[in-house]
C-alpha positions in Angstrom: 100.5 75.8 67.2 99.2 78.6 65.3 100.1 78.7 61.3 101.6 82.0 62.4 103.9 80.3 64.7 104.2 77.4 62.7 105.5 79.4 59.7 108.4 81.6 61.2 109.9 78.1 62.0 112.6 76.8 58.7 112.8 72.9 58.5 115.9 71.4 57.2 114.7 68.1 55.4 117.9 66.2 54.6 118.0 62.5 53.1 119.4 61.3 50.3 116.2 59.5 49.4 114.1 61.5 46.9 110.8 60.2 47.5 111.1 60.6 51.7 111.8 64.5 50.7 109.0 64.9 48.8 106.3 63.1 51.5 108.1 64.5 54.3 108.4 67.7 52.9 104.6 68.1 51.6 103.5 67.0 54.9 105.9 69.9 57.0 104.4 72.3 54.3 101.1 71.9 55.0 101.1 72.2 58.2 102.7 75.3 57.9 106.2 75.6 58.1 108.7 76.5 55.5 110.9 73.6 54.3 114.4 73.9 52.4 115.0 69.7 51.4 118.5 69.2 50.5 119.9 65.4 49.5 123.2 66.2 51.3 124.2 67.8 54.4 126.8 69.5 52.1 126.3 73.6 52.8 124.1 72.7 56.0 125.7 74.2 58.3 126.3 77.8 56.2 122.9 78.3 56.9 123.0 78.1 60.6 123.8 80.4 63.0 122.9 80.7 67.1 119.8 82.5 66.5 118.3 79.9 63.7 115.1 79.7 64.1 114.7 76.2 62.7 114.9 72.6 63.3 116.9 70.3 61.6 115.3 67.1 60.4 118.3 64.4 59.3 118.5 61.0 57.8 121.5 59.1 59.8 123.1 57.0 56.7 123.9 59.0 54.0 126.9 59.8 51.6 129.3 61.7 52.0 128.5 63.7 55.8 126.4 61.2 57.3 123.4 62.6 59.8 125.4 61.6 63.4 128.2 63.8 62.0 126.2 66.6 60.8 124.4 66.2 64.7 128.0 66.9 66.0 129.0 70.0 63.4 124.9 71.6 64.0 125.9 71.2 68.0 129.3 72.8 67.5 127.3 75.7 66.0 124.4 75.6 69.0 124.1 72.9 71.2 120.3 73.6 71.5 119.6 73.8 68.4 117.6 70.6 67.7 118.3 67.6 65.9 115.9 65.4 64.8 117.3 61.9 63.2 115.3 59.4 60.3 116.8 55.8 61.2 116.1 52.4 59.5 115.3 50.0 61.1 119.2 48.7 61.7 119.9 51.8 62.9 118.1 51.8 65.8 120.2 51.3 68.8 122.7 53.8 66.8 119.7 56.7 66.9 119.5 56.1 70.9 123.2 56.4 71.2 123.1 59.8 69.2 120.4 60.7 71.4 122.5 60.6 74.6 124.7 62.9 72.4 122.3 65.5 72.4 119.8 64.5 69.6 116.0 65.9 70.3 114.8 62.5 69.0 114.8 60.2 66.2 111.8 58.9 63.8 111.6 55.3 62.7 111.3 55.0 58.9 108.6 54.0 58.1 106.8 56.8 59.8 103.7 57.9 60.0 102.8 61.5 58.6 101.0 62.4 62.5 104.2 61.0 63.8 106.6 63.6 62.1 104.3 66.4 62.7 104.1 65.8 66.6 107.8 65.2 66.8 108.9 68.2 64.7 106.2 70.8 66.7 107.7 69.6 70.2 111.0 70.1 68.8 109.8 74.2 67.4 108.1 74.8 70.6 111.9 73.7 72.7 113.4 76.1 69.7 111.1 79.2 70.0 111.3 78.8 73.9 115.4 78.4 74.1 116.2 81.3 71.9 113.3 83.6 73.9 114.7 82.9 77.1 118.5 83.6 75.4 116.8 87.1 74.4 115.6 87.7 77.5 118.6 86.9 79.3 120.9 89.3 76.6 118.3 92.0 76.7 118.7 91.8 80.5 122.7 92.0 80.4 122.7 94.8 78.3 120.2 96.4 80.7 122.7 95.9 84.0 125.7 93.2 84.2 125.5 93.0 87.7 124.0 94.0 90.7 120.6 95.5 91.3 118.6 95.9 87.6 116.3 98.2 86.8 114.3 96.4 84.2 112.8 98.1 81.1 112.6 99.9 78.0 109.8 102.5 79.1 110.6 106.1 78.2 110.1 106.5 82.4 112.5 104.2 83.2 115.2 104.6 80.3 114.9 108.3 82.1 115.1 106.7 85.8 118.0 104.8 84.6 120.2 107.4 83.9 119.4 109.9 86.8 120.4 107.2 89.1 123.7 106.3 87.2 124.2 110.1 87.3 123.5 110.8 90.8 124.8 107.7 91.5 128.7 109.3 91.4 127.9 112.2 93.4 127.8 112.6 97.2 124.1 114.0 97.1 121.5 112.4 99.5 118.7 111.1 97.3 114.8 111.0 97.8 112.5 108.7 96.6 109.1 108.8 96.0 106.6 105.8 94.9 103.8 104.1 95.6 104.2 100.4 98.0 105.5 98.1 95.7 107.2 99.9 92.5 111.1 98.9 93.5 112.5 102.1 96.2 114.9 99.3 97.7 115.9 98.0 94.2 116.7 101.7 93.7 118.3 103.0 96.3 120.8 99.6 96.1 121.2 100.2 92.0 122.0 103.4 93.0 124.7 101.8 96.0 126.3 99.5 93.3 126.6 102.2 90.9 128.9 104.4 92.9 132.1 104.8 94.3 130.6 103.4 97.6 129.5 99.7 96.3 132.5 98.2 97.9 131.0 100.0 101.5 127.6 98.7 103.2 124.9 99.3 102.6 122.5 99.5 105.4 119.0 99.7 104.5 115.9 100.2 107.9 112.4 100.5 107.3 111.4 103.4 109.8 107.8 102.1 110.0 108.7 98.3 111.0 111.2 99.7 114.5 109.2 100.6 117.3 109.6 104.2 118.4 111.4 103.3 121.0 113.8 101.4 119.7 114.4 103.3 116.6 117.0 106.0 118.0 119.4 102.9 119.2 118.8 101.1 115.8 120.2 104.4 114.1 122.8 105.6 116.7 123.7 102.9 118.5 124.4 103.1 122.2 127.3 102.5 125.1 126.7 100.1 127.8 124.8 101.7 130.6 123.0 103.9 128.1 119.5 102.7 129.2 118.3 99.9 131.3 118.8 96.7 129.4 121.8 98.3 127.7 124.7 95.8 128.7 126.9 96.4 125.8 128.3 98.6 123.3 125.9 98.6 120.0 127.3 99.7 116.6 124.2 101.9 115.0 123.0 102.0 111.6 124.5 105.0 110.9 127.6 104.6 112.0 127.6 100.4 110.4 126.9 102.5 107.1 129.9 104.9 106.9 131.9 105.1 103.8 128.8 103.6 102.1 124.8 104.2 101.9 122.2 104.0 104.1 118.8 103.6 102.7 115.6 104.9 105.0 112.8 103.5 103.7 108.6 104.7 104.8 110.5 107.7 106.4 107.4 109.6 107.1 107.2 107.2 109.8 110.1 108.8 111.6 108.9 110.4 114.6 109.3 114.1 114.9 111.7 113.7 118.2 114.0 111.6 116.0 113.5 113.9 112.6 115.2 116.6 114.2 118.1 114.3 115.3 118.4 112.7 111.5 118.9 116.6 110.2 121.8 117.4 112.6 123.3 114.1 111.4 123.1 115.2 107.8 124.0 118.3 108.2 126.8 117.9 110.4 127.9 114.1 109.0 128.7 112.7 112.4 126.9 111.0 115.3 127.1 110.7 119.3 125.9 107.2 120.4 123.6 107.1 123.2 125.4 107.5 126.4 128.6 108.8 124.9 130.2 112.5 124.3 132.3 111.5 121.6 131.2 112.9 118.1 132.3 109.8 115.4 132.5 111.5 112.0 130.7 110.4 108.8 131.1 109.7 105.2 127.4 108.6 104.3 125.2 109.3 101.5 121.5 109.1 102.6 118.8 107.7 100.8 115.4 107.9 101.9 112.1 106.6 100.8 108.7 107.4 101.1 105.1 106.3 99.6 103.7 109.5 100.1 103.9 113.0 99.5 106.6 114.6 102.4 106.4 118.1 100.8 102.3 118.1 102.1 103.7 116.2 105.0 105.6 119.3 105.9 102.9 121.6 105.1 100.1 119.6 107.7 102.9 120.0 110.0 103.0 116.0 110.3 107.0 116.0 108.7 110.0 118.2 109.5 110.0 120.7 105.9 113.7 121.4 107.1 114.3 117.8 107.1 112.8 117.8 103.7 114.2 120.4 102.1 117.7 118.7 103.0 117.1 115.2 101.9 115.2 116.7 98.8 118.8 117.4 97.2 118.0 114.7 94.3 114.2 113.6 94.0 113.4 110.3 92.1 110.1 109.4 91.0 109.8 105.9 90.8 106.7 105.5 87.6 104.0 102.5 89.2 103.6 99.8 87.1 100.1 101.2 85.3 102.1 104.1 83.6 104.7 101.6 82.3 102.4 98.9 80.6 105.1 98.1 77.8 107.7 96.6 80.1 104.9 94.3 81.8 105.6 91.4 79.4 109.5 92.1 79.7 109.3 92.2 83.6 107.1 89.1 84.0 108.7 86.7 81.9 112.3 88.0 84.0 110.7 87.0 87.3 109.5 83.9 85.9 113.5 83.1 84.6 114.7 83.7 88.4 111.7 81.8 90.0 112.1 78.9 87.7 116.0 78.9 88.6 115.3 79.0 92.3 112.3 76.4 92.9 113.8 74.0 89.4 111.0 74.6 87.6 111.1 74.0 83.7 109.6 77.8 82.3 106.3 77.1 80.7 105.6 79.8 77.8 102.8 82.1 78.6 99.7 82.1 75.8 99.2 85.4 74.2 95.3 85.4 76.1 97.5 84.9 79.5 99.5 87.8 78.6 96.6 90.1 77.4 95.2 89.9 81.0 98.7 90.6 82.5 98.7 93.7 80.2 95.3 95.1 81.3 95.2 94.5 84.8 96.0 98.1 87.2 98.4 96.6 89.5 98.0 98.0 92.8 100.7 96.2 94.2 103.0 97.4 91.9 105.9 95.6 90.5 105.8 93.2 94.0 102.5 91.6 92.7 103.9 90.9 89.3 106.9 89.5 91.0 104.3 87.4 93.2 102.1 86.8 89.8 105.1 85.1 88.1 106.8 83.1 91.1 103.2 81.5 91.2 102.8 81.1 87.9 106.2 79.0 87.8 104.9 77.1 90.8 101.4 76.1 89.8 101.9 76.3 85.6 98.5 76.1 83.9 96.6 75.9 86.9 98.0 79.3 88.0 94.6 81.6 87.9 95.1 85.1 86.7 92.2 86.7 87.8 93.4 88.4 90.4 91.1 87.2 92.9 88.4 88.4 90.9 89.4 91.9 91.3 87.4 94.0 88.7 89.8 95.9 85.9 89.6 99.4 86.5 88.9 101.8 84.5 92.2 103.1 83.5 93.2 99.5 82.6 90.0 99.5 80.3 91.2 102.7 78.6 89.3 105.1 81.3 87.1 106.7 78.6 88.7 105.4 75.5 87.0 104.3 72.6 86.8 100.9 71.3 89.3 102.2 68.0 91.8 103.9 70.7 91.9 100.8 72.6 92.9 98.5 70.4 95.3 100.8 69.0 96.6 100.7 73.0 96.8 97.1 72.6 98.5 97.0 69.5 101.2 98.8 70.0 102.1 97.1 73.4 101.9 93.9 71.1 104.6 95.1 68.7 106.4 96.2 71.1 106.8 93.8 73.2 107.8 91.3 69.8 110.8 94.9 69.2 111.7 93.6 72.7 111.8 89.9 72.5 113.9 89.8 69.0 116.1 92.8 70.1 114.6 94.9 67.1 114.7 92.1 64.2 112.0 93.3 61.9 112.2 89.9 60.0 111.5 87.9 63.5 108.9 90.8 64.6 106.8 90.4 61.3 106.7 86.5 61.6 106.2 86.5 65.4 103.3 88.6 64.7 101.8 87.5 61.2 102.3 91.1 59.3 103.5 92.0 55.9 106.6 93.9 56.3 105.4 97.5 54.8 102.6 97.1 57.6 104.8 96.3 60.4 106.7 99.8 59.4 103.8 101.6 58.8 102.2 100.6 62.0 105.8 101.0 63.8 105.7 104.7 62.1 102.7 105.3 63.5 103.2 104.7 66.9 106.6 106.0 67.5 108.7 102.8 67.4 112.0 103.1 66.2 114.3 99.4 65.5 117.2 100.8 66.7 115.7 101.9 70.3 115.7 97.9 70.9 119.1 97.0 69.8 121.8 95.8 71.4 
């Protein structure tokens, strides 16, 4: 631990025995952390609250509230917050009952100075990592309750955000344009469970995975008879999809034969299955996707421009990863919440070196290979490489031209932001997390454009 980290940590030293406040105490201190001793547990638990920062260090007999009680009050407050409990030596098999009660763990009196120390960091580290994670999990709540979540405080996405939760109540077919890997499916079904329509399907088909062939059946279905091998009715995707969305994904893989079919569809809103006469009416919203430009599609004569023109009612531009840098740190440690809740993995913190390479690499898959990144990560811990399979850093990742000064200015300000982020705006958490005076932290926040209040609650 860092004396950074060690000092935004508050010990509670409580024991009614004056000299073991004064060792204790002495030894916390200069190591770092910030120690209130108290002889009592009487006005303990004023001082806590969920998001205490500290560790609470206890003797077990004392007057009055004796330490197993104040264990049970401090849990009532936070059941993570951790206890730590002094015993004599009577009180031994006592400390191992607490224990199973939710103590972090006990010290043996007398104890050795190395012993405290050690005991007391593992119990900050289990602190620091319980109440991250809590933020995390908050900050992502207040992003999206439920459903699909479009994670991130970037300018680009704060913007993408409310486009799709206004389109999102409309009617309007929607295009979307990004590169292989930025989230089109995440936002297509955001936009799905965001409208009227999330109680309907949603049918999603990737027009480059269906053979050509195939691809007419898979969107209009057919009767029996329709074609050889046709021996019964098939419900299309288009017609599976009415009353909710249907998302069409890599559509500049449509063939032309089919693109012409797709615009009577929209423009009419019904369908014919193959083999039949009878028109079935629709109630879809369509959402296509694509990874490259369809507006110079159109103009090489390799895309429909009528078809465009009609599913360009609402363009989104989905920003890659490289233009969103800030939410890198925010993003990763999200996957690595849901990938250590799907394989049972305890979450191992990520250094501030670890994250520094995350920050600077280009990311040409996208939001996928972070995804990927943090899944391994979660798998392999420590042993997780982050080199990227020794892909060089580009130059844009570098600073493409930048200066040494304008670089680490870069850096810097993804730094504090990403502390804004993690403590939901806190300037008193911020300025420990990251070793500043407070006028510095505001004069740096000043100059870079960051306001508190953008990462509240």
């Amino acid at each position: 631990m860092t004396s950074v980290e060690a000092t935004i940590a508050p010990i509670l030293l409580i024991d009614d025995e004056k000299h073991i406040r004064l060792a204790a105490g002495q030894t916390l201190e200069l190591e770092g952390y910030t120690v209130e001793a108290l002889p009592s547990a009487d006005g303990v638990l004023e001082r806590l609250d969920p998001d205490w920062p500290g560790v609470i260090v206890t003797d077990i007999n004392m007057p009055g509230i004796d330490g197993l009680e104040l264990m049970r009050q401090v849990r009532a407050v936070d059941s993570e917050l951790p206890v730590i409990l002094i015993t004599g030596h009577g009180d031994i098999s006592m400390a191992v009952s607490a224990i199973r009660e939710g103590a972090y763990d006990f010290i043996e009196k007398p104890f050795a100075s190395d012993f405290l120390l050690d005991t007391v960091r593992r119990a900050v580290d289990k602190r620091r990592l319980t109440l991250e994670n809590r933020r995390l999990r908050q900050e992502l709540e207040i992003q999206n309750t439920a459903g699909p979540r479009l994670v991130g405080k970037d300018p680009k996405i704060v913007a993408l955000r409310k486009l799709c939760k206004t389109v999102a109540e409309t009617p309007a077919d929607i295009l979307i344009l990004a590169e292989t890997g930025s989230g089109k499916d995440l936002v297509a079904r955001y936009i799905h469970e965001s409208s009227p329509r999330r109680s309907k399907n949603f049918v999603a088909i990737n027009c480059g995975a269906v053979p050509e062939n195939l691809i007419e059946s898979e969107l209009f279905g057919h009767e029996a008879g329709a074609f050889t091998g046709a021996k019964a009715r098939r419900i299309g995707k288009l017609e599976h999809a009415n009353g909710g969305t249907l998302f069409l994904d890599e559509i500049e893989s449509m063939p032309m034969s089919l693109q012409i079919k797709l615009l009577r569809v929209l423009e009419e809103r019904a369908i014919e299955r193959l083999g039949s006469n009878q028109l079935i009416p629709l109630d879809i919203r369509v959402v296509a996707a694509a990874k490259i430009d369809l507006k110079k599609l159109a103009e090489e004569g390799k895309f429909r421009e009528d078809l465009y023109y009609r599913l360009n009612v609402v363009r989104i531009d989905i920003p890659p990863l490289r233009e969103r840098r800030e939410d890198i740190s925010l993003l990763f440690q999200h996957f690595v919440l849901v990938a250590s809740a799907l394989y049972g993995r305890e979450v191992v913190e990520v250094s501030a070196e670890r994250m520094h390479s995350l920050l600077m690499h280009d990311w040409p898959g996208n939001v996928r290979e972070l995804r990927n990144l943090a899944e391994r990560y979660v798998l392999l811990g420590e042993s997780c490489t982050f080199d990227f399979d020794n892909r060089p850093i580009t130059d844009e990742a570098q600073g493409n031209g930048l200066t040494l000064p304008e670089q680490v200015e870069r850096f810097e300000r993804m730094l504090i932001h990403t502390e804004l982020s993690k403590h939901g705006g806190s300037i008193k958490d911020t300025l420990h997390a990251l070793g500043l005076p407070r006028k510095t932290l505001y004069d740096k926040m000043k100059k870079y454009g960051l306001e508190k209040e953008d990462y509240k609650a």
